[in-house]
mmCIF file of the N, C-alpha and C atoms, coordinates in Angstrom:
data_MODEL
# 
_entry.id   MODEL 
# 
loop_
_atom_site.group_PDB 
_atom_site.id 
_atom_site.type_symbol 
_atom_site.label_atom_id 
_atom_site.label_alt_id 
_atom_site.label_comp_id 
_atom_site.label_asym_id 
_atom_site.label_entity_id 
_atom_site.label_seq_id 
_atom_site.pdbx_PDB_ins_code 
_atom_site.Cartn_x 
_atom_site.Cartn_y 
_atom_site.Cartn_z 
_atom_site.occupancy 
_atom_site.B_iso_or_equiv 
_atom_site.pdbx_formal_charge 
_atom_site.auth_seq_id 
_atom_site.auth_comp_id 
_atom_site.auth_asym_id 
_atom_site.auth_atom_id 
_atom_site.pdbx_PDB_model_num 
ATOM 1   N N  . UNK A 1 1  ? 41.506 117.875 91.931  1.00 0.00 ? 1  UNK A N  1 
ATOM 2   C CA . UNK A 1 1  ? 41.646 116.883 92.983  1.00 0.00 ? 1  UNK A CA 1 
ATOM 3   C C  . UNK A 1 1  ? 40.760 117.299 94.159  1.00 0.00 ? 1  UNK A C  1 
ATOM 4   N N  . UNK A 1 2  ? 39.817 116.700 94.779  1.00 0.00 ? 2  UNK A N  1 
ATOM 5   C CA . UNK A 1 2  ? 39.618 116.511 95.631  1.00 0.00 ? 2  UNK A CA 1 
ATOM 6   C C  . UNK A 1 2  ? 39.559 115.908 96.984  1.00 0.00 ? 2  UNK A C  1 
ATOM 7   N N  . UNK A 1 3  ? 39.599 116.615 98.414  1.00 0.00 ? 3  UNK A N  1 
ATOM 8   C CA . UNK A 1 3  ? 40.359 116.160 99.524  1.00 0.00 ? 3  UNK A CA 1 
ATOM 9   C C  . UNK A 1 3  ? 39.041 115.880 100.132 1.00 0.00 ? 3  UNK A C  1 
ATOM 10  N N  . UNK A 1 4  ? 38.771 114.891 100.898 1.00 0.00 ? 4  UNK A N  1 
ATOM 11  C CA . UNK A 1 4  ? 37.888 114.213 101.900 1.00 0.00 ? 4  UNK A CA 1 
ATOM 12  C C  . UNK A 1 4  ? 38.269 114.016 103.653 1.00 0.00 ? 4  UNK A C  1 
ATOM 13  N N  . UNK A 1 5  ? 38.017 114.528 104.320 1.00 0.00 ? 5  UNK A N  1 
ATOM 14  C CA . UNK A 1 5  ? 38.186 114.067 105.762 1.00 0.00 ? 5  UNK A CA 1 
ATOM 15  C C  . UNK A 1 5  ? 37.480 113.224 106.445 1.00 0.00 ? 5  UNK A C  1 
ATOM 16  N N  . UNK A 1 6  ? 36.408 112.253 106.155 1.00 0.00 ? 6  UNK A N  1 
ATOM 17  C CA . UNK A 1 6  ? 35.968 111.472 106.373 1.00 0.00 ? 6  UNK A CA 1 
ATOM 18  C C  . UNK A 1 6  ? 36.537 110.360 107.571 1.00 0.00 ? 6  UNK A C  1 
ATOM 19  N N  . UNK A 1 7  ? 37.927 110.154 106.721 1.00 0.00 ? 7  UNK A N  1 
ATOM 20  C CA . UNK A 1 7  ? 38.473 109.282 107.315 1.00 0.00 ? 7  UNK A CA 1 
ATOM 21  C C  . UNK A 1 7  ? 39.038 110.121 109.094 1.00 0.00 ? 7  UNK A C  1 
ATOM 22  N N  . UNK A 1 8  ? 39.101 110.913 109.105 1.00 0.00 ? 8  UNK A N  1 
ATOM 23  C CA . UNK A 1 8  ? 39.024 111.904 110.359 1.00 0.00 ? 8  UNK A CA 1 
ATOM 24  C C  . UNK A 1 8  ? 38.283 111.546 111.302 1.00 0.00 ? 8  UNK A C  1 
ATOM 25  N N  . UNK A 1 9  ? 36.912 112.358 110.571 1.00 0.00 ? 9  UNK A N  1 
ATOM 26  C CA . UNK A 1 9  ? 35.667 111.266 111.883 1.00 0.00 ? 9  UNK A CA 1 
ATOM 27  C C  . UNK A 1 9  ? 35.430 110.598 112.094 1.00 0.00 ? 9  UNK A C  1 
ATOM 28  N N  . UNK A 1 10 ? 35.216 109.394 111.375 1.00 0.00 ? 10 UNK A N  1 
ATOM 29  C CA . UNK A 1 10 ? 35.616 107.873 111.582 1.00 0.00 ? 10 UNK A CA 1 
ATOM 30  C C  . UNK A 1 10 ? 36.796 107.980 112.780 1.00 0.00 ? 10 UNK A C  1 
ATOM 31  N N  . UNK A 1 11 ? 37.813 108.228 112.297 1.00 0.00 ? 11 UNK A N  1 
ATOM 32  C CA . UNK A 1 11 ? 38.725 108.490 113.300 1.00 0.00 ? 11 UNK A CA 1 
ATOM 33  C C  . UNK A 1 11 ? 38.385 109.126 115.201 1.00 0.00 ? 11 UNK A C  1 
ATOM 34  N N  . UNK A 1 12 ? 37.767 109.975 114.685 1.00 0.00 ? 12 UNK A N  1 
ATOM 35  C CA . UNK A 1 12 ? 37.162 110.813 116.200 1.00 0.00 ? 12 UNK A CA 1 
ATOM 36  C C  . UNK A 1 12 ? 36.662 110.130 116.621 1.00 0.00 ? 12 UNK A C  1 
ATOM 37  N N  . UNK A 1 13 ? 35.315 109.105 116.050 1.00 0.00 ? 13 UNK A N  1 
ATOM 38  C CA . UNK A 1 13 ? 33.998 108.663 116.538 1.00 0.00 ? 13 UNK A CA 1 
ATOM 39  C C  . UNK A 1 13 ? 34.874 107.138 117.034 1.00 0.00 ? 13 UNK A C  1 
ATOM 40  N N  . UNK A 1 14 ? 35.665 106.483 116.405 1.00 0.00 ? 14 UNK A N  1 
ATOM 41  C CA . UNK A 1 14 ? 36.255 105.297 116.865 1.00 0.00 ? 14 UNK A CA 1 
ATOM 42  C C  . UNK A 1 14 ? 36.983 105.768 118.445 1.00 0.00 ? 14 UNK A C  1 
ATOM 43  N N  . UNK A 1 15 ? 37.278 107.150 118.280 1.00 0.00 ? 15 UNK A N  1 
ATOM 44  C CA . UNK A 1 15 ? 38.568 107.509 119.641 1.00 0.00 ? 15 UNK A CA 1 
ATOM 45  C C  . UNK A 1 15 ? 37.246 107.913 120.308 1.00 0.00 ? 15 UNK A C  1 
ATOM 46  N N  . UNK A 1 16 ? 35.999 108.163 120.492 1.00 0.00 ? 16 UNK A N  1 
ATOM 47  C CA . UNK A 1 16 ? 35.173 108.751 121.363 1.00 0.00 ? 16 UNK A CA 1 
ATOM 48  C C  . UNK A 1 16 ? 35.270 110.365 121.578 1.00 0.00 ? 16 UNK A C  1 
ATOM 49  N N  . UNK A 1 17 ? 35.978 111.118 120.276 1.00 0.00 ? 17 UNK A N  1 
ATOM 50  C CA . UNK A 1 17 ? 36.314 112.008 120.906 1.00 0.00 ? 17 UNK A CA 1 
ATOM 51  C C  . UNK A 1 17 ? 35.524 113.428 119.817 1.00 0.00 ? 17 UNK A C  1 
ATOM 52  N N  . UNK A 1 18 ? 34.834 114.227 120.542 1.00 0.00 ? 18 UNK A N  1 
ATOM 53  C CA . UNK A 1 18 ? 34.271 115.454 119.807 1.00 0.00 ? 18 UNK A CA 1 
ATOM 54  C C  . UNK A 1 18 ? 35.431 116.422 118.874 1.00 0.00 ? 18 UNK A C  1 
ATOM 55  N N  . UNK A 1 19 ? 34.325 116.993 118.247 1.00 0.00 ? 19 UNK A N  1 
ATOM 56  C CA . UNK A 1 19 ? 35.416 118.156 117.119 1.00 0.00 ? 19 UNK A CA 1 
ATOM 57  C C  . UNK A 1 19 ? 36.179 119.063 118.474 1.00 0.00 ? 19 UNK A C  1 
ATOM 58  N N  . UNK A 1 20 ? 35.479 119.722 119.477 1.00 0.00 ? 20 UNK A N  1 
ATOM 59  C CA . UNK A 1 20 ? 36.152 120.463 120.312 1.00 0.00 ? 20 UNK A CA 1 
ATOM 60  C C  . UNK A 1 20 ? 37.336 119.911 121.259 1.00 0.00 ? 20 UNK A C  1 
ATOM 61  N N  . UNK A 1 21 ? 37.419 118.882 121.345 1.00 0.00 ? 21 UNK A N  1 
ATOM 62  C CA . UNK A 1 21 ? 38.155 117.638 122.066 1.00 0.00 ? 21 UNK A CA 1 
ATOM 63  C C  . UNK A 1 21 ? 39.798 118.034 120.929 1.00 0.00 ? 21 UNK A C  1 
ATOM 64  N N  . UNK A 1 22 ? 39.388 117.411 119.206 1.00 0.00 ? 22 UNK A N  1 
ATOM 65  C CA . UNK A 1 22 ? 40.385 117.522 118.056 1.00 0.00 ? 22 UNK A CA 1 
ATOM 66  C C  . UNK A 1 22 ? 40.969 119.053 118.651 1.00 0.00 ? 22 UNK A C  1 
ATOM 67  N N  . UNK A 1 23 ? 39.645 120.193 118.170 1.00 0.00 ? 23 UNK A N  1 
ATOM 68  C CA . UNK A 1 23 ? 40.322 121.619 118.340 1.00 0.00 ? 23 UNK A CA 1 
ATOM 69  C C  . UNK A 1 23 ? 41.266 121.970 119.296 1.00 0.00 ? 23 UNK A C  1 
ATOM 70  N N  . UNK A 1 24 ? 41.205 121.554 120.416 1.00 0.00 ? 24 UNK A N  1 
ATOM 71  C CA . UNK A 1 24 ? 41.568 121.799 121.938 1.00 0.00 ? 24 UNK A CA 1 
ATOM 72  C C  . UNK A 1 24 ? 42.725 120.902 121.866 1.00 0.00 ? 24 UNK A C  1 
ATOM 73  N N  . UNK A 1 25 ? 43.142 119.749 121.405 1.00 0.00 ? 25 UNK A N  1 
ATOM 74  C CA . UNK A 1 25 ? 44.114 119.088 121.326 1.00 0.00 ? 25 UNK A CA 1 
ATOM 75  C C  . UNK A 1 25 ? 45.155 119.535 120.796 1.00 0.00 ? 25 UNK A C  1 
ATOM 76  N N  . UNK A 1 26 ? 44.796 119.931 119.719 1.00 0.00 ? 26 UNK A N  1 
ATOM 77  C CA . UNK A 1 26 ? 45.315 119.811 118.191 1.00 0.00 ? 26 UNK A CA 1 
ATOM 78  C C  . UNK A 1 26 ? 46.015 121.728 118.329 1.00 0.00 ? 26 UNK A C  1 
ATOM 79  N N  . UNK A 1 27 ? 45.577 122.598 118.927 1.00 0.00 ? 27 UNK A N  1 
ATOM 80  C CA . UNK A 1 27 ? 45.703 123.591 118.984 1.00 0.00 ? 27 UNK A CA 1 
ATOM 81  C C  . UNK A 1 27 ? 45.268 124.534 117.900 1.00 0.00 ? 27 UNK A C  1 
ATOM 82  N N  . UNK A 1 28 ? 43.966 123.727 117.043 1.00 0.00 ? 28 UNK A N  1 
ATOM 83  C CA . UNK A 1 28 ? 43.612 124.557 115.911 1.00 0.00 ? 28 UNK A CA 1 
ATOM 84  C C  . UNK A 1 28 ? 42.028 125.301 115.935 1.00 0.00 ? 28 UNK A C  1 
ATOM 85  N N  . UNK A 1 29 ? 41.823 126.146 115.301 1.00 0.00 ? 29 UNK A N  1 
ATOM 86  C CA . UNK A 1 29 ? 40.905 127.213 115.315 1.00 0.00 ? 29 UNK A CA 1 
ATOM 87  C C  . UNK A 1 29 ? 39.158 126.525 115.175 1.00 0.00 ? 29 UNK A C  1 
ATOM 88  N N  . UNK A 1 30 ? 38.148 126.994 115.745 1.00 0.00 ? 30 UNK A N  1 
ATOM 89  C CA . UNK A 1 30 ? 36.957 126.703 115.192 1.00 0.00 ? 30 UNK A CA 1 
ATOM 90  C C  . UNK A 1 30 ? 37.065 126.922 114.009 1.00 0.00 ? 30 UNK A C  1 
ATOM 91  N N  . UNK A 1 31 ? 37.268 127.669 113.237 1.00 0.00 ? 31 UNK A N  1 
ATOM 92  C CA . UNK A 1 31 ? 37.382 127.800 111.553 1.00 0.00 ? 31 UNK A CA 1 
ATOM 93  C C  . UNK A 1 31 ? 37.661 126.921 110.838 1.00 0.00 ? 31 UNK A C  1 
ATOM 94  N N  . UNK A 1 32 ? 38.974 126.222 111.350 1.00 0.00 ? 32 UNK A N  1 
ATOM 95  C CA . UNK A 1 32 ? 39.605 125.248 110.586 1.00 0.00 ? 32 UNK A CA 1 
ATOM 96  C C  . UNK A 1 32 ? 38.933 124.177 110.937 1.00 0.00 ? 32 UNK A C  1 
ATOM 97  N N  . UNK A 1 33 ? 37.796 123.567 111.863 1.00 0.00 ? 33 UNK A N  1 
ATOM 98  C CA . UNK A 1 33 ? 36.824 122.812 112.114 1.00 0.00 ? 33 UNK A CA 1 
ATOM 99  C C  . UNK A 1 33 ? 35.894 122.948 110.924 1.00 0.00 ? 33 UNK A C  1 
ATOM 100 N N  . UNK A 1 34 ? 35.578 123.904 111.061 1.00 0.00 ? 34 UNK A N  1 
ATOM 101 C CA . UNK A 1 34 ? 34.456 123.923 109.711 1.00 0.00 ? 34 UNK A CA 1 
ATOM 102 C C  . UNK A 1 34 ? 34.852 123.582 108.538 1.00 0.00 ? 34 UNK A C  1 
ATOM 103 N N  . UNK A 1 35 ? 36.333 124.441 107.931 1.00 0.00 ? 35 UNK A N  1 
ATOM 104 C CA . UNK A 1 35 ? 36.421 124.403 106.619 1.00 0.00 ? 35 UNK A CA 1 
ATOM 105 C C  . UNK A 1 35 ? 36.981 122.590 106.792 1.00 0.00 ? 35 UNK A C  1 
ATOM 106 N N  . UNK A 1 36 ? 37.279 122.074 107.636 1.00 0.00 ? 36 UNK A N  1 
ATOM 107 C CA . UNK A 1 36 ? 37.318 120.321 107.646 1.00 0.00 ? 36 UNK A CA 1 
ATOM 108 C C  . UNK A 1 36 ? 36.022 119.635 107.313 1.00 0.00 ? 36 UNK A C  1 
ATOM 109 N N  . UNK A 1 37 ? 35.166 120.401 108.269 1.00 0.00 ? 37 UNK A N  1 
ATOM 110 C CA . UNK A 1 37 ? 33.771 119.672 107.828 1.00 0.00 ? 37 UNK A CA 1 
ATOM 111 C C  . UNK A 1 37 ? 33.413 119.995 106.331 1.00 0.00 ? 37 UNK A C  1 
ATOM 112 N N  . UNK A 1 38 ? 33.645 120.933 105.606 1.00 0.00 ? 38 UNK A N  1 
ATOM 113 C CA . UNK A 1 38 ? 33.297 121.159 104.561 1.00 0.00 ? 38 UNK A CA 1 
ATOM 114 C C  . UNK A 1 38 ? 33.938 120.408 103.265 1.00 0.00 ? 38 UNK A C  1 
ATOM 115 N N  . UNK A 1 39 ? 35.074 119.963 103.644 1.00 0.00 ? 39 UNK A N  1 
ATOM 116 C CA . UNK A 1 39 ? 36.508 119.304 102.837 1.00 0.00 ? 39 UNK A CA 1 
ATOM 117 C C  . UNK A 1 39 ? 37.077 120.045 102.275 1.00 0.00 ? 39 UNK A C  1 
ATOM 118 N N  . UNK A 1 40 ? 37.130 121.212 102.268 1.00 0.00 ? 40 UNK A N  1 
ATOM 119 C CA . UNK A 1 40 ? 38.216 122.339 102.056 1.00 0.00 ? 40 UNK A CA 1 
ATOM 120 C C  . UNK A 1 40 ? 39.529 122.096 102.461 1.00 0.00 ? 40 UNK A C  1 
ATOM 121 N N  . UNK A 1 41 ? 40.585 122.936 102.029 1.00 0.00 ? 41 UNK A N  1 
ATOM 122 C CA . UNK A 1 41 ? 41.940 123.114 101.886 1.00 0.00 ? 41 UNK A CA 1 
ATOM 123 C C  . UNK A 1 41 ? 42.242 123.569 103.131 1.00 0.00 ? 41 UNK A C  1 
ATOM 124 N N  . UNK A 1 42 ? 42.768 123.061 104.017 1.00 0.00 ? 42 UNK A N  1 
ATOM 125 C CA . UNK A 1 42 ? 43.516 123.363 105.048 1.00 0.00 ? 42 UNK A CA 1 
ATOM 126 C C  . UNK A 1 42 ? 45.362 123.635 105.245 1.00 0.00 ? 42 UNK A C  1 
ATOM 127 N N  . UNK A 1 43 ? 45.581 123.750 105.443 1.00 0.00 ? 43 UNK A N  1 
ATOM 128 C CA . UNK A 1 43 ? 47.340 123.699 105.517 1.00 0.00 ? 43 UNK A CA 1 
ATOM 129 C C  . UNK A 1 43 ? 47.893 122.485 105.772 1.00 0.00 ? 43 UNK A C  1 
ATOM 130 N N  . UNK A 1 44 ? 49.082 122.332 105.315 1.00 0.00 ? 44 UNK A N  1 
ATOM 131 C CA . UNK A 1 44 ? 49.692 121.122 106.263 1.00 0.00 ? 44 UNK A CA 1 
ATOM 132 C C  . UNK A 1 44 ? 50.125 120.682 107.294 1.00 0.00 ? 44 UNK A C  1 
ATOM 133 N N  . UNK A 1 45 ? 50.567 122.675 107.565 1.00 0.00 ? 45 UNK A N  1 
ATOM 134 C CA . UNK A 1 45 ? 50.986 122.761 109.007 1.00 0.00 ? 45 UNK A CA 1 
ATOM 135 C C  . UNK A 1 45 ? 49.410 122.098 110.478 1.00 0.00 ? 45 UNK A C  1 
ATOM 136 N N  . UNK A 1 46 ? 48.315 122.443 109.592 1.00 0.00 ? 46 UNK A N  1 
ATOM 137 C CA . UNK A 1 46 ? 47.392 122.148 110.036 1.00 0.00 ? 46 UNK A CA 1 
ATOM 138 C C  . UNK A 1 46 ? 47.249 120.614 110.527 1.00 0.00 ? 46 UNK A C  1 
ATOM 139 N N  . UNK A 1 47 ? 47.357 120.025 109.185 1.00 0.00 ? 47 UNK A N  1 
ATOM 140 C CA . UNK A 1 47 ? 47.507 118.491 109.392 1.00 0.00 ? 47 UNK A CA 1 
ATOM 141 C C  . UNK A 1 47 ? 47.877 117.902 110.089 1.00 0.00 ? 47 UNK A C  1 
ATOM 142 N N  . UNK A 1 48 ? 49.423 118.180 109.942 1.00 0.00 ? 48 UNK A N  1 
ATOM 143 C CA . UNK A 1 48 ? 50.607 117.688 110.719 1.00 0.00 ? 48 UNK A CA 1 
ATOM 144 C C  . UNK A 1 48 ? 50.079 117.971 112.607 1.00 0.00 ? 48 UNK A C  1 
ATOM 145 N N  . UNK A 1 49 ? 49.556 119.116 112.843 1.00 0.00 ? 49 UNK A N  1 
ATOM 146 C CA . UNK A 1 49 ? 49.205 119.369 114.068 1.00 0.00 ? 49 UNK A CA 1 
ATOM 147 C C  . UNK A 1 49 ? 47.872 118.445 114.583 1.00 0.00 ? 49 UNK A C  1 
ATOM 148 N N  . UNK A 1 50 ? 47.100 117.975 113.367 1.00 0.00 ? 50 UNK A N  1 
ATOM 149 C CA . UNK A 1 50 ? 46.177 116.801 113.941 1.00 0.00 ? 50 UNK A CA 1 
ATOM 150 C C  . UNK A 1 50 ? 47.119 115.625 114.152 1.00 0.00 ? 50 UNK A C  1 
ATOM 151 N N  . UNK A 1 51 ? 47.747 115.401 112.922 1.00 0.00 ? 51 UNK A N  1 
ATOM 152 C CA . UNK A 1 51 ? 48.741 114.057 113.265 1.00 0.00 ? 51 UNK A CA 1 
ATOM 153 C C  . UNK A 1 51 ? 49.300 113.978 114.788 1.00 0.00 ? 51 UNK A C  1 
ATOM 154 N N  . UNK A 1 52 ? 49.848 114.886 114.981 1.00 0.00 ? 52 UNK A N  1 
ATOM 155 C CA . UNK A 1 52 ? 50.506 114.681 116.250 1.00 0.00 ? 52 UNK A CA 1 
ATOM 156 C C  . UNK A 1 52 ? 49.780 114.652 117.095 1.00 0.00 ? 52 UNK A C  1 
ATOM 157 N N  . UNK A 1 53 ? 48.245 115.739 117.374 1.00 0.00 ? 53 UNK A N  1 
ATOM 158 C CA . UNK A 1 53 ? 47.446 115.069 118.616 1.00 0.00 ? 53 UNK A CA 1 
ATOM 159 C C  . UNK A 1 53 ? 46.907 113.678 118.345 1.00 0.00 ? 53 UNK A C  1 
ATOM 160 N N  . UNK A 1 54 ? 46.670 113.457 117.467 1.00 0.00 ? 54 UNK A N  1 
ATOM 161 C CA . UNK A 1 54 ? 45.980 111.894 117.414 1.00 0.00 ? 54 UNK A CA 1 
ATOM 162 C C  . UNK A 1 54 ? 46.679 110.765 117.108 1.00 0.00 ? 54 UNK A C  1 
ATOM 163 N N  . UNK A 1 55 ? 48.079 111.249 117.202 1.00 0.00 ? 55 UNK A N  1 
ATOM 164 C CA . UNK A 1 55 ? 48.634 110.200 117.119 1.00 0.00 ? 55 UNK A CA 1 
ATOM 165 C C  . UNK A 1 55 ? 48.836 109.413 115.710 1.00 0.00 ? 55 UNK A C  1 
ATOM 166 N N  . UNK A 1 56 ? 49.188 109.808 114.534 1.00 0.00 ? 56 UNK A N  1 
ATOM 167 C CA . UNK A 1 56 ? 48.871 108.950 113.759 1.00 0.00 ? 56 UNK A CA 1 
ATOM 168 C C  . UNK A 1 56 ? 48.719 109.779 112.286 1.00 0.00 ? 56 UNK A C  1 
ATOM 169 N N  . UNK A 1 57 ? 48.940 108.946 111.293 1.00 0.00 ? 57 UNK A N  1 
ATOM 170 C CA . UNK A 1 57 ? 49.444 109.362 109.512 1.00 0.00 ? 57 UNK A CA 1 
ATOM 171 C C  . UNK A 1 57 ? 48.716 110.276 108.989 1.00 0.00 ? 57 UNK A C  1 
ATOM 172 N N  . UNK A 1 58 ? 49.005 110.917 108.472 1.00 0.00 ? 58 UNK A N  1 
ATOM 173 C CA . UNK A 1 58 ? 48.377 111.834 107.042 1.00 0.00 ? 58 UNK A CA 1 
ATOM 174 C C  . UNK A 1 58 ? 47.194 110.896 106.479 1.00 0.00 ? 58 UNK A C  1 
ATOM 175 N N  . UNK A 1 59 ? 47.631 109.744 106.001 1.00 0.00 ? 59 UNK A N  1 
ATOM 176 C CA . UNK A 1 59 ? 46.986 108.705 105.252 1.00 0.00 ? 59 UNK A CA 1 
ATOM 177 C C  . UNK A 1 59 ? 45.481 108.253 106.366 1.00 0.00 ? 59 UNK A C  1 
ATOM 178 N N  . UNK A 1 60 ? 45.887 108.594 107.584 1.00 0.00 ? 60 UNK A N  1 
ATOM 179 C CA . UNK A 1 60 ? 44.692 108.036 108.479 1.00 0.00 ? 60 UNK A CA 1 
ATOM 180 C C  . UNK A 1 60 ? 43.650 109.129 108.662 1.00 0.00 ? 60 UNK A C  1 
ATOM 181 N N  . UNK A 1 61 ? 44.169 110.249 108.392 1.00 0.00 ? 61 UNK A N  1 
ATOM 182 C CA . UNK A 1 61 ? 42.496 111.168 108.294 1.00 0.00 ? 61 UNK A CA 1 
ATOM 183 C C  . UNK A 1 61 ? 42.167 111.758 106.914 1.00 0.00 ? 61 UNK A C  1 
ATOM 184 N N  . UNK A 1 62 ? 43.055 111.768 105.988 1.00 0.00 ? 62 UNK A N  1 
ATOM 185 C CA . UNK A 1 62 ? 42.677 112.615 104.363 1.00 0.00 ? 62 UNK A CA 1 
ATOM 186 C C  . UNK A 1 62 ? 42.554 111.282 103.593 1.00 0.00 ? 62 UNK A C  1 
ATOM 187 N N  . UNK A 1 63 ? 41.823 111.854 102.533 1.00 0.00 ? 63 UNK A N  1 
ATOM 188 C CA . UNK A 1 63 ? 41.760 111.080 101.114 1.00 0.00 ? 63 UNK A CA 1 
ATOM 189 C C  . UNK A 1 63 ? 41.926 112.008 100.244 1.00 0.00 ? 63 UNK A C  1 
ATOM 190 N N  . UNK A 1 64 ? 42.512 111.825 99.512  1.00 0.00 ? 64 UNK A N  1 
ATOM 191 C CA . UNK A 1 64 ? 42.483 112.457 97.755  1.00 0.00 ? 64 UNK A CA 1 
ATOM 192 C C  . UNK A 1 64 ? 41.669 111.426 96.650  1.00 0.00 ? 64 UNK A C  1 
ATOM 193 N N  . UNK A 1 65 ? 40.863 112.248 96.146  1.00 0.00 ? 65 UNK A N  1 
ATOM 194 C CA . UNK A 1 65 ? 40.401 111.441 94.955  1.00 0.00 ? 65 UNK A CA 1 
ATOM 195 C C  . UNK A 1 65 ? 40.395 112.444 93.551  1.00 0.00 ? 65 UNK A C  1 
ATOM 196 N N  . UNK A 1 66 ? 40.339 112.245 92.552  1.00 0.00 ? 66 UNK A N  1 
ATOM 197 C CA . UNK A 1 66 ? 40.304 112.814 91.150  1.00 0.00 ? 66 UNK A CA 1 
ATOM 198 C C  . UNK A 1 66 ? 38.745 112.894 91.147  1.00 0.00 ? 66 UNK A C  1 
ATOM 199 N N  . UNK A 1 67 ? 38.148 114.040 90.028  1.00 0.00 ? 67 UNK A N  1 
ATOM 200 C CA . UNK A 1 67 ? 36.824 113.891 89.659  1.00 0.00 ? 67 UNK A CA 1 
ATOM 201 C C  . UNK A 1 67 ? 36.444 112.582 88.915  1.00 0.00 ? 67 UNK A C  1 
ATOM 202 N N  . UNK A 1 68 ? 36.920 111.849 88.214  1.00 0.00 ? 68 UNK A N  1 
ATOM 203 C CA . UNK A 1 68 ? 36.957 110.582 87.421  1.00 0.00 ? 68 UNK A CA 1 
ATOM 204 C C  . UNK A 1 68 ? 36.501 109.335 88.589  1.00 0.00 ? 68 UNK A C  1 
ATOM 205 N N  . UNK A 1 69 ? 37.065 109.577 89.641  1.00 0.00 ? 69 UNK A N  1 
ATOM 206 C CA . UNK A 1 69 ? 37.120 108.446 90.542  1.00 0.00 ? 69 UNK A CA 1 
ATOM 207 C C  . UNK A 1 69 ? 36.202 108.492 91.504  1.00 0.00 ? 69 UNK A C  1 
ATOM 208 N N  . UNK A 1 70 ? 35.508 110.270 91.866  1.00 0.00 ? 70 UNK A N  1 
ATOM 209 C CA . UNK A 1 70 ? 34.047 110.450 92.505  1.00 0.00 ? 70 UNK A CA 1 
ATOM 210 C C  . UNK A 1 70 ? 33.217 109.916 91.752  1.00 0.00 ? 70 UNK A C  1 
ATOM 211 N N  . UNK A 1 71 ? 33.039 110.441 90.068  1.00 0.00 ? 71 UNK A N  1 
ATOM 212 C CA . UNK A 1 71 ? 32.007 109.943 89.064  1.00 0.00 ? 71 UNK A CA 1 
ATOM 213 C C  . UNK A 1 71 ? 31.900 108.367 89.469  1.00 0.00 ? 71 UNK A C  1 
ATOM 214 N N  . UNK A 1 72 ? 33.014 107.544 89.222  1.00 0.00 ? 72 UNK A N  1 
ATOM 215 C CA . UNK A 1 72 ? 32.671 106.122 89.562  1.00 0.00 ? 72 UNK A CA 1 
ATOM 216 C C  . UNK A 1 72 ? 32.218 105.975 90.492  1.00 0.00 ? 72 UNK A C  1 
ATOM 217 N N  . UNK A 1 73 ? 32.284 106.306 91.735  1.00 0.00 ? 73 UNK A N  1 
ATOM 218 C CA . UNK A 1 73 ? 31.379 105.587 92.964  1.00 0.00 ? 73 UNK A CA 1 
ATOM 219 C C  . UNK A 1 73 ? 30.746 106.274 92.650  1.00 0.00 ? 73 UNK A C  1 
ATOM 220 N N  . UNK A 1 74 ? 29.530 106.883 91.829  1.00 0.00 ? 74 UNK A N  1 
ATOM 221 C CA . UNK A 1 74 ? 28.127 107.592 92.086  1.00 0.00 ? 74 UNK A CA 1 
ATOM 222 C C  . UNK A 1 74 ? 27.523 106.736 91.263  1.00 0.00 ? 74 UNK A C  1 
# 
């Protein structure tokens, strides 16, 4: 399975707001900035701590997709 944050920056860029803006909010590490940009595995506790600065679902910054379902959109 693979996790996408996409829907994140979309998210940021609609709120006007930089990765250091998220970090500083959110109370989470430059690290965990990167391994986001990268779509790596973050925690949930992680998550949950974006949810609450930004206000808003699990469903509104992650995606899950299967390898089957990347192959199709390519």
């Amino acid at each position: 399975m693979q996790v996408s944050y996409k829907k994140l920056w979309k998210l940021l860029i609609d709120r006007d707001m930089r990765k250091q803006d998220l970090k500083e909010k959110a109370g989470i590490s430059k690290g965990t900035i990167t391994k986001l940009g990268k779509n790596q595995n973050v925690s949930t506790e992680t998550l949950a701590k974006i949810c609450a600065a930004l206000e808003c679902n699990i469903e509104d910054i992650v995606e899950f997709s299967t390898e089957e379902q990347r192959d199709n959109n390519v």
